[in-house]
C-alpha positions, 0 to 999 in steps of 0.5 A: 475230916482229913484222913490219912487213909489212902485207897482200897487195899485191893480191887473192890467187888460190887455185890450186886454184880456177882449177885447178878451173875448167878453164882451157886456160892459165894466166894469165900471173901465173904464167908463169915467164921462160924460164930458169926453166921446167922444159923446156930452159933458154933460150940466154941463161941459165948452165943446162943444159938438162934431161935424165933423170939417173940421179943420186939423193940419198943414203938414210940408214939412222939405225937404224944409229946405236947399232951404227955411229955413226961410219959414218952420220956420216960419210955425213950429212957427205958428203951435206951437203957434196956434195948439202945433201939426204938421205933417212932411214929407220928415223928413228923416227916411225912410218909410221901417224902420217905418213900420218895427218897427210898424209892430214889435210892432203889432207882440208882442201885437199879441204874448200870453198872458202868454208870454206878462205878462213875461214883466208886467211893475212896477211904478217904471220904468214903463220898459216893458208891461203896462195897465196903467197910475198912481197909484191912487187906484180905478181911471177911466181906460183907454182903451189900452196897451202900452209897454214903454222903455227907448233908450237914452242916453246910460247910461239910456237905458233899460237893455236886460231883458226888451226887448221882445224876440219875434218877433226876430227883435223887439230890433233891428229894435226900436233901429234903429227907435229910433236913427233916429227919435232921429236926427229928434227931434234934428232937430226940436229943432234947427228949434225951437230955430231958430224961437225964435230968438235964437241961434239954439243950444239953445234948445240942450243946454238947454235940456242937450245936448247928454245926452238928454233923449229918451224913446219909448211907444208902444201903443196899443188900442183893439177893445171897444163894448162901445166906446162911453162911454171910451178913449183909453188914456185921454186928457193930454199934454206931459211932455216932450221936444217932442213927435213924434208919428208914428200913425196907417195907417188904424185907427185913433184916435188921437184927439188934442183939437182946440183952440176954445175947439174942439176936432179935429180928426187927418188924418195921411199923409203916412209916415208922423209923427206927432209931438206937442209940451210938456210941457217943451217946453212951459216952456222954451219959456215962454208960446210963444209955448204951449203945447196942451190936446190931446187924443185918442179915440177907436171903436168897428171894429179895433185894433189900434196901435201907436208908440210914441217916447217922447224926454226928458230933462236930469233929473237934470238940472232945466229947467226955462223960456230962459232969452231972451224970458223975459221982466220983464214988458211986459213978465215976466217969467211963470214958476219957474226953476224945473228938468224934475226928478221932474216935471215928477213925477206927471204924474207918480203917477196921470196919464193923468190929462190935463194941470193941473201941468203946469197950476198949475206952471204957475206964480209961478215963482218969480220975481229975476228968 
C-alpha cells in the first residue's frame, strides 16, 4: 500500500533498551492517563474499577468439525456475538512449529542492540523493528516492541532485507507459521460464513480470495518497574479480517473487554490460539459479529512474548454490509462501502485508539447501499 506517511515524528526509544537500563521509573512518554491505567479506574471515567473475574473466553474444539459442524458453528456464532475472541484446539498446526517460530522470535529480541536497529521500521510500511504505533508527535507510549512483516500474498510479502539474519531459522520456520496459520483463517472464514446463513465461500470471496493479505507482528513486552501506571499495548480492536494470536506460555497479558466493561484477563490453553474477531468482520456482518477493545498489560518479573498473525482484506476492494444480512427496516446496513487502503490508514497515523473509526463509520452508510 502506498502511503503518505513519512518518518517518525521524533527519535524512536527501544523499550527493551531502558527496561535494561535499570531504570526505578518510567519516563513519563509513557504514563497512561488515569483512566487507562491497569489499576482501578479513575472516578471521572465510564469504567469499572478492576476486579478478578472468573469469567473466560470460550475454548473451541475444531477437531469436531467433520463429526459436528453444526455444533462448533453454532459456538464460533455465539462467541463472536457475546465475547469477539475464542480459543481453538485441535485447529491443525502442529505444536512443534509454534513454539518453534515463537522461540525464533524470543531469540531475535535477545540479539544486540546495534544488530536490532539495523532493521528500524519507518511509517511508511512499518516492515521490520518497531517501538510504535502512530506518528502523533508527542503521544502516551506503549510499553513494548514488535517486529512486523508482511507474508501474503506473494506479490505483497516482505523483501529479503527485512528479514533478520539471526537467529538463522527466523524466515524460514515464520514462513511455515504463516502459511499454515493462514489455511487455519481460511477455515474460520467459511465456519463464519456458515453461521450467518451464508454460503461458506462468502467471506473468502468478499475479502479477496487468494489475494487475501497476511502480515506477522511479533511482539515483544520488557519487564516494567511501574506496571501499574502503562500498557504494553492500549485497548483497541483490530482492523482486520482476523487476528490469530499465539500468546506467551508462561506470562499473560492479554485483556479483552467484557461486555459488561470489564477487563478480563485471558489464561491460554497449551497450544491453543487465540483468535477475535476485526473490524472488517464487524462490518461485513452488519454489526451481528463485533469486533472487540483489547489490551495487553505488562509486570515487573517477566519478559513476555506473542505472536500475532493479522488477516487482511486485499486493499481495494470496497468492503460494505453483505446484502443478505440487510433488511431495510428492521436492519439496515451500518456501514458505508470503504477499502481495507483506506480504513487501515487511521490506525496507521493515530495508533491504538479503541473503537473509534469503526464507531465513527457507523451509520453512515447511506440508504441505496
Amino acid at each position: 500500500m502506498a502511503s503518505c506517511i513519512g518518518e517518525w515524528p521524533e527519535p524512536v526509544v527501544r523499550v527493551q533498551a531502558l527496561a535494561e537500563s535499570g531504570l526505578a521509573a518510567i519516563p513519563s512518554r509513557y504514563i497512561k492517563p488515569p483512566c487507562q491505567r491497569p489499576t482501578a479506574a479513575a472516578a471521572s471515567c465510564r469504567t469499572k474499577p478492576q476486579q478478578q473475574h472468573e469469567l473466560s473466553i470460550p475454548v473451541i474444539d475444531l477437531g469436531e468439525l467433520l463429526l459436528r459442524g453444526n455444533v462448533v458453528a453454532e459456538a464460533v456464532a455465539a462467541a463472536c456475538r457475546e465475547w469477539g475472541f475464542f480459543q481453538v484446539v485441535n485447529h491443525g498446526v502442529r505444536p512443534e512449529l509454534m513454539r518453534a517460530a515463537r522461540e525464533a522470535w524470543r531469540g531475535f529480541f535477545r540479539r544486540p542492540l546495534a544488530e536490532k536497529q539495523g532493521y528500524a521500521n519507518s511509517p511508511r510500511t512499518y516492515e521490520g523493528y518497531g517501538s510504535r504505533l502512530g506518528v502523533q508527535k508527542g503521544a502516551v507510549l506503549d510499553w513494548g516492541d514488535y517486529y512486523f512483516l508482511h507474508l501474503a500474498p506473494e506479490k505483497a510479502k516482505s523483501s529479503g532485507k527485512y528479514w533478520p539474519a539471526n537467529p538463522a531459522n527466523c524466515k524460514e520456520v515464520s514462513e511455515e507459521y504463516g502459511r499454515e496459520v493462514v489455511r487455519l483463517c481460511e477455515l474460520l472464514m467459511r465456519v463464519m460464513s456458515t453461521s450467518l446463513g451464508l454460503d461458506q465461500e462468502h467471506f473468502h470471496r468478499a475479502f479477496g480470495g487468494a489475494e487475501c493479505g497476511a502480515t506477522l507482528r511479533a511482539n515483544y513486552y520488557p519487564r516494567c518497574p511501574q506496571p501499574d501506571l502503562t500498557l504494553g499495548l492500549s485497548p483497541h480492536s483490530d482492523p482486520g479480517v482476523l487476528t490469530v494470536l499465539l500468546a506467551d506460555e508462561q506470562v499473560r497479558g492479554l485483556q479483552v473487554r467484557s461486555r459488561a466493561g470489564d477487563w478480563v484477563t485471558v489464561q491460554p490453553v497449551r497450544d491453543a490460539f487465540i483468535v477475535n474477531v476485526g473490524d472488517q468482520i464487524q462490518i461485513l456482518s452488519n454489526c451481528i459479529y463485533k469486533s472487540v477493545e483489547h489490551r495487553v498489560i505488562v509486570n515487573a518479573k517477566d519478559e513476555r512474548i506473542s505472536l500475532a498473525l493479522f488477516y487482511n482484506p486485499r486493499g481495494n476492494i470496497p468492503i460494505a454490509p453483505a446484502p443478505e444480512l440487510v433488511k431495510a427496516e428492521d436492519r439496515p446496513a451500518l456501514y458505508p462501502p470503504m477499502t481495507f487502503d483506506e480504513y487501515r490508514l487511521f490506525i496507521r497515523t493515530k495508533g491504538a485508539n479503541g473503537k473509534a473509526q469503526i464507531e465513527a463509520l457507523k451509520g453512515q452508510a447511506s440508504p441505496a447501499s
